[in-house]
BAFI-3210 file (N, C-alpha, C; in Angstrom, 3 decimals, decimal comma, padded with zeros to 6 digits):
// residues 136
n [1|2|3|4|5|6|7|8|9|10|11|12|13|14|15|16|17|18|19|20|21|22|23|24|25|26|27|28|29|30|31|32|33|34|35|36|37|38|39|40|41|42|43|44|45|46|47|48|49|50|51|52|53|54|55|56|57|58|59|60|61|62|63|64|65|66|67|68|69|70|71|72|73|74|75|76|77|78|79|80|81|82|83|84|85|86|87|88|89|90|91|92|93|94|95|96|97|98|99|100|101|102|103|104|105|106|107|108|109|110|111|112|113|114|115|116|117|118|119|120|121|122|123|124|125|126|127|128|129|130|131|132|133|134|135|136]
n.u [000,835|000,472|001,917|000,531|002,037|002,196|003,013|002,211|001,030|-002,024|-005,189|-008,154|-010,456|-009,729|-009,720|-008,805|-007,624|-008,159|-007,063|-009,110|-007,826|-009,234|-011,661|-012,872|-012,491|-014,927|-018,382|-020,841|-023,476|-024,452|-022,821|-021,068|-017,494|-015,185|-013,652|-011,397|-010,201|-008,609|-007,320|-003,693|-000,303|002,623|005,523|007,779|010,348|011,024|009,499|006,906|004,208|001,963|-000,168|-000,999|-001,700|-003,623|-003,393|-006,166|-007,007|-008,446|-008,299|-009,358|-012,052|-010,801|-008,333|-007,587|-008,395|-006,767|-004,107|-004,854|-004,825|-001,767|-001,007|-001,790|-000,347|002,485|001,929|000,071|-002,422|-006,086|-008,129|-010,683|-011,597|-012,064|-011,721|-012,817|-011,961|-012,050|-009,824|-009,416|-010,636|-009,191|-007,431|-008,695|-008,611|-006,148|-003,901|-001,321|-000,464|001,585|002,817|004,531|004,640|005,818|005,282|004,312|002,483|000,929|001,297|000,611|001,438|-000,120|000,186|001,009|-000,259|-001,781|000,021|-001,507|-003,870|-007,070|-007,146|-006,586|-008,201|-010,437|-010,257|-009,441|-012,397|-014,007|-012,861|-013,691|-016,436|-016,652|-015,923|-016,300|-017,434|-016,351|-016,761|-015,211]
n.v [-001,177|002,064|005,307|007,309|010,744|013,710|016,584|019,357|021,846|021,005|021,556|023,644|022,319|019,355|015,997|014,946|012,493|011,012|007,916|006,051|004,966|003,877|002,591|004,329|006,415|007,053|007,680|006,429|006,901|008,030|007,201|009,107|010,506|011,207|014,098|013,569|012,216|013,751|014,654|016,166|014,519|014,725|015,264|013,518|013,492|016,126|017,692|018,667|019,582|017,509|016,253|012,889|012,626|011,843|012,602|012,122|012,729|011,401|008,991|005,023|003,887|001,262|001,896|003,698|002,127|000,222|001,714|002,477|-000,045|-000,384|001,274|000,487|-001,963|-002,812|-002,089|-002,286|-001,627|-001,349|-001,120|000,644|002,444|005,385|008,902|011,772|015,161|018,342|020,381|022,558|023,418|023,195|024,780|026,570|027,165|028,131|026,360|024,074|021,992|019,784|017,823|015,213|012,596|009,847|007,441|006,886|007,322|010,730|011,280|013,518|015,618|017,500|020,636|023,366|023,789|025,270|026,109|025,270|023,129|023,363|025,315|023,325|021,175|022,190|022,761|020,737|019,688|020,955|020,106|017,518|017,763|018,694|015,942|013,448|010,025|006,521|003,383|000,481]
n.w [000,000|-000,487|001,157|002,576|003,076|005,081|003,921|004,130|005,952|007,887|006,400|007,242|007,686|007,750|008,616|012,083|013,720|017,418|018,647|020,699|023,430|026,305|027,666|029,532|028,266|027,087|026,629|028,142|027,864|026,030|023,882|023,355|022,832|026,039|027,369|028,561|026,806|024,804|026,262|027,311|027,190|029,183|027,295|028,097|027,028|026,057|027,921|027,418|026,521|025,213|022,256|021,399|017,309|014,973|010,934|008,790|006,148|003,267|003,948|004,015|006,383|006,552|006,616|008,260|011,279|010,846|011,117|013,882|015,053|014,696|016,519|018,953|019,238|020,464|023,078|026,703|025,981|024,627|022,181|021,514|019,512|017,336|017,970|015,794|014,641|013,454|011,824|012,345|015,081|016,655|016,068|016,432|019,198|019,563|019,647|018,165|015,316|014,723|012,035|012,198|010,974|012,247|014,013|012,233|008,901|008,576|011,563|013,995|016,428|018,718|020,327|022,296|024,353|027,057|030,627|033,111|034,549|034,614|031,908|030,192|030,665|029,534|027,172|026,329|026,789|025,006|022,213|022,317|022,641|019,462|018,378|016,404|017,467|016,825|017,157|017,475]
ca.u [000,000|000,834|001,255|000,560|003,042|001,709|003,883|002,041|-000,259|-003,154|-006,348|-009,069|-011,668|-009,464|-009,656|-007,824|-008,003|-007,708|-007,277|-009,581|-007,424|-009,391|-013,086|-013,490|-012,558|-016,553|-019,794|-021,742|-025,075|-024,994|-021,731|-019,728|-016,413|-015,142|-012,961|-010,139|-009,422|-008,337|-006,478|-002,108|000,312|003,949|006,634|009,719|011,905|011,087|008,817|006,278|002,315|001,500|-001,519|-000,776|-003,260|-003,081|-004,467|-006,637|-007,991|-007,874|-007,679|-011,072|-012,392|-010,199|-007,024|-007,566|-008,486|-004,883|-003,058|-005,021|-004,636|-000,597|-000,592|-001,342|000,490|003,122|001,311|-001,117|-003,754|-006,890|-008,116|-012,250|-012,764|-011,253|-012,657|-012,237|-013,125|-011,780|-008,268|-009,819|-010,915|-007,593|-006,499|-009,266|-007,782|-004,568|-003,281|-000,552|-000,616|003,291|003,138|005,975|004,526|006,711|005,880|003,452|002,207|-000,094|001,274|000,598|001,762|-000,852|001,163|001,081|-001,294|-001,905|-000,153|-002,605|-004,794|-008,559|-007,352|-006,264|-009,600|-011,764|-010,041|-009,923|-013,855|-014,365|-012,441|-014,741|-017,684|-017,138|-015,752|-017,368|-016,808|-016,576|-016,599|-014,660]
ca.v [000,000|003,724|005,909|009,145|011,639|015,028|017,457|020,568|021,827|020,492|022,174|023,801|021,432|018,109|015,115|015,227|011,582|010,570|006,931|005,973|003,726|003,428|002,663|005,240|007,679|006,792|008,345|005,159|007,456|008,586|006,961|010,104|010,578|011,945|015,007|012,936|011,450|014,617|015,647|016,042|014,314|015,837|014,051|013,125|013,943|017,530|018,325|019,768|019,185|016,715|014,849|011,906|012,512|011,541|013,610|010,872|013,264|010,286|007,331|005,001|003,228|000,298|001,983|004,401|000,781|-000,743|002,499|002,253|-001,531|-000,484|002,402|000,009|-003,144|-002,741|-001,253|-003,075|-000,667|-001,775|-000,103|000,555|002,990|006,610|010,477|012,661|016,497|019,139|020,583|024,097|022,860|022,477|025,554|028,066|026,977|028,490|024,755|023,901|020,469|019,564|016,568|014,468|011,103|009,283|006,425|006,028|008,251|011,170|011,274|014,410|016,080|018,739|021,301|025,084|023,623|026,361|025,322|025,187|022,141|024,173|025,511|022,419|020,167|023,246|023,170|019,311|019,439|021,823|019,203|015,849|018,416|018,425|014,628|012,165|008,722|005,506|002,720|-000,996]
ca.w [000,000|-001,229|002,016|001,884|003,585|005,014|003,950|004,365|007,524|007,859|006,034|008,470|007,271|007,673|009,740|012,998|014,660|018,221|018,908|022,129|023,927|027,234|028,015|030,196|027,705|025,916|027,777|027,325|027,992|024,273|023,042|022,694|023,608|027,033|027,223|028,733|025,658|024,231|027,616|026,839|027,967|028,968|026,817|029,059|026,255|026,149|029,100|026,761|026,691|023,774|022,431|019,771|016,936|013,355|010,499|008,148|005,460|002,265|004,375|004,199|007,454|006,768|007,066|009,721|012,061|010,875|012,180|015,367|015,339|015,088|017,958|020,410|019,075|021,362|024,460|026,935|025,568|023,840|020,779|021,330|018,761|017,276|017,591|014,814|014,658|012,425|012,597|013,204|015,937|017,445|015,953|017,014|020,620|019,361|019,753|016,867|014,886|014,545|011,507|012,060|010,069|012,720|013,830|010,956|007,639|009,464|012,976|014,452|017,607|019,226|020,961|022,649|025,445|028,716|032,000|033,923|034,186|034,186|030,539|029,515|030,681|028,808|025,486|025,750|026,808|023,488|021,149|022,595|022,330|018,707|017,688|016,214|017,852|016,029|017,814|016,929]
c.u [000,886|000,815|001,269|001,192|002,589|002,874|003,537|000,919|-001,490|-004,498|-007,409|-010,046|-011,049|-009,603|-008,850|-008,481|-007,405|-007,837|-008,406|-009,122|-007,831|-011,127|-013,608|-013,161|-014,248|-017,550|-020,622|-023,208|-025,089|-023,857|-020,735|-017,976|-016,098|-013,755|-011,218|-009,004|-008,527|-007,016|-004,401|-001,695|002,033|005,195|007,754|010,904|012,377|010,539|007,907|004,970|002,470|000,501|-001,413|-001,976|-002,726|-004,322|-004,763|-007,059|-007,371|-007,889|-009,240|-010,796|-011,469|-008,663|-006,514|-007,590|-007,266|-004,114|-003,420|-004,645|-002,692|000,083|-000,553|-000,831|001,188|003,084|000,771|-002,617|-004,913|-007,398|-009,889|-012,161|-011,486|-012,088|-012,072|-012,811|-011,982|-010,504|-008,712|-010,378|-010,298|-007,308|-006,694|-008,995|-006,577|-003,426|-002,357|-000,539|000,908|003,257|004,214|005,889|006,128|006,022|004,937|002,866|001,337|000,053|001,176|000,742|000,782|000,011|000,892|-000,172|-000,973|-000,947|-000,747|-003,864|-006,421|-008,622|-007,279|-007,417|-011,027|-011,155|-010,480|-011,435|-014,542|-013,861|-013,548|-016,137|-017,971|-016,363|-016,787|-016,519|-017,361|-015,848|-016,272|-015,564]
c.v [001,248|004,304|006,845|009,977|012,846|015,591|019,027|020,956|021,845|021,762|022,585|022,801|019,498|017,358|014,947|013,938|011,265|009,507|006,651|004,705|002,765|003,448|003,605|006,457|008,053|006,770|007,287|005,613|007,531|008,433|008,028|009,733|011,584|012,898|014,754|012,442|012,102|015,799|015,121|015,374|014,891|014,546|014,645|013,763|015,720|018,520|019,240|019,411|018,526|016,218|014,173|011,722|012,357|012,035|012,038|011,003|012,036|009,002|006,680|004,322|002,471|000,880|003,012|003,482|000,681|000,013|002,590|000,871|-001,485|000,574|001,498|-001,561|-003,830|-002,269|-002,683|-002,349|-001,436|-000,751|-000,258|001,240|004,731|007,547|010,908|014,013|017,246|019,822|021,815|024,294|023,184|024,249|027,192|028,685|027,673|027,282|024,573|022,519|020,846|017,980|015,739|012,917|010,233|008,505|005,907|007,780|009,389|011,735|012,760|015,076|017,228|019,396|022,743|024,641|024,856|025,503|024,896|024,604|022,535|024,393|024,346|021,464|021,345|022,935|021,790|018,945|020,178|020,922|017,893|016,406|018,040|016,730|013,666|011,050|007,905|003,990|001,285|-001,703]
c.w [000,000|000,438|002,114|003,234|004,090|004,907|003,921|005,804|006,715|007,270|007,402|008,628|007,816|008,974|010,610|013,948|015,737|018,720|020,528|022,498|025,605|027,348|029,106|029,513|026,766|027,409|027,065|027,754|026,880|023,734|022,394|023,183|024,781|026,598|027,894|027,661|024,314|025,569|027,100|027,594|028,065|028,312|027,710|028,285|026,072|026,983|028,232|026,786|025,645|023,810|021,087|019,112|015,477|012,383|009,197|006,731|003,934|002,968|004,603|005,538|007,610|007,416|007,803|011,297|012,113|011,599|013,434|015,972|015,817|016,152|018,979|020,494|019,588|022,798|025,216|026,596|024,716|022,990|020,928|020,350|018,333|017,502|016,810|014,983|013,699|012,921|012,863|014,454|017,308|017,666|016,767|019,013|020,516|019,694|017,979|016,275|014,348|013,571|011,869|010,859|010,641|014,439|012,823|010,252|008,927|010,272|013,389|015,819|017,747|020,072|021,064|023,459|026,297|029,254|032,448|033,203|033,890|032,946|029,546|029,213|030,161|027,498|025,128|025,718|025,537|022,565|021,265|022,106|020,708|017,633|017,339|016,236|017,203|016,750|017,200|017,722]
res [x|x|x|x|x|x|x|x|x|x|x|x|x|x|x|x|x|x|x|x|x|x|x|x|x|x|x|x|x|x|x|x|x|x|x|x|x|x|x|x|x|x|x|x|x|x|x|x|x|x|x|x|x|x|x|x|x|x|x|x|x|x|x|x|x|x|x|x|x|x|x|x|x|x|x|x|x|x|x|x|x|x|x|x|x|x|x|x|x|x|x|x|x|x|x|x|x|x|x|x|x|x|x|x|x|x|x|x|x|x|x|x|x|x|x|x|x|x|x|x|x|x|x|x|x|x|x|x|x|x|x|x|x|x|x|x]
***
């Protein structure tokens, strides 16, 4: 298979997916996703806010699954399901999408989170607000 490379930033309109790797990240009242699942985490290597998200725009159902199937390959994580919402989304947060397509085509780093955890569990509760979850 062909894989397609991002090499330019992401469109406002495009797909911005976040794997859901925990069952308590899904509001099983109305099957959305919870605002956790969009919450950063600080990479060790640089002490910086991150959230691993991969942009999909071109990719059908099948092979958006396989790259979730290979995020948590090597984890003990289970793979229920992805959110997707729009990269403007991200951006109207003043949040930055950093491509790297590393460790697969896509990969995207979210980045320029707040300090402070209140801004952080509002922007992430504004991203879950508008995803649409798809459940394996």
């Amino acid at each position: 298979m062909c894989e397609r490379i991002f090499e330019t930033d992401a469109e406002p309109e495009e797909p911005i997916t976040r794997y859901v790797l925990h069952s308590a990240w899904i509001r099983t009242s109305d099957t959305s996703v919870r605002k956790q699942a969009f919450m950063p985490r600080t990479n060790k290597d640089n002490n910086l806010d991150e959230l691993s998200t991969y942009r999909t725009d071109g990719f059908d159902k099948n092979r958006i699954r396989e790259i979730g199937d290979s995020v948590v390959a090597d984890t003990p994580n289970n793979l229920y399901g992805h959110a997707s919402t729009i990269a403007s989304k991200f951006l109207e947060k003043k949040l930055r999408l950093e491509t790297d397509n590393k460790p697969l085509p896509g990969h995207t780093n979210v980045v320029g989170w707040p300090a402070d955890k209140p801004s952080k569990m509002a922007i992430s509760e504004h991203l879950a607000k508008f995803a649409k979850l798809t459940l394996y």
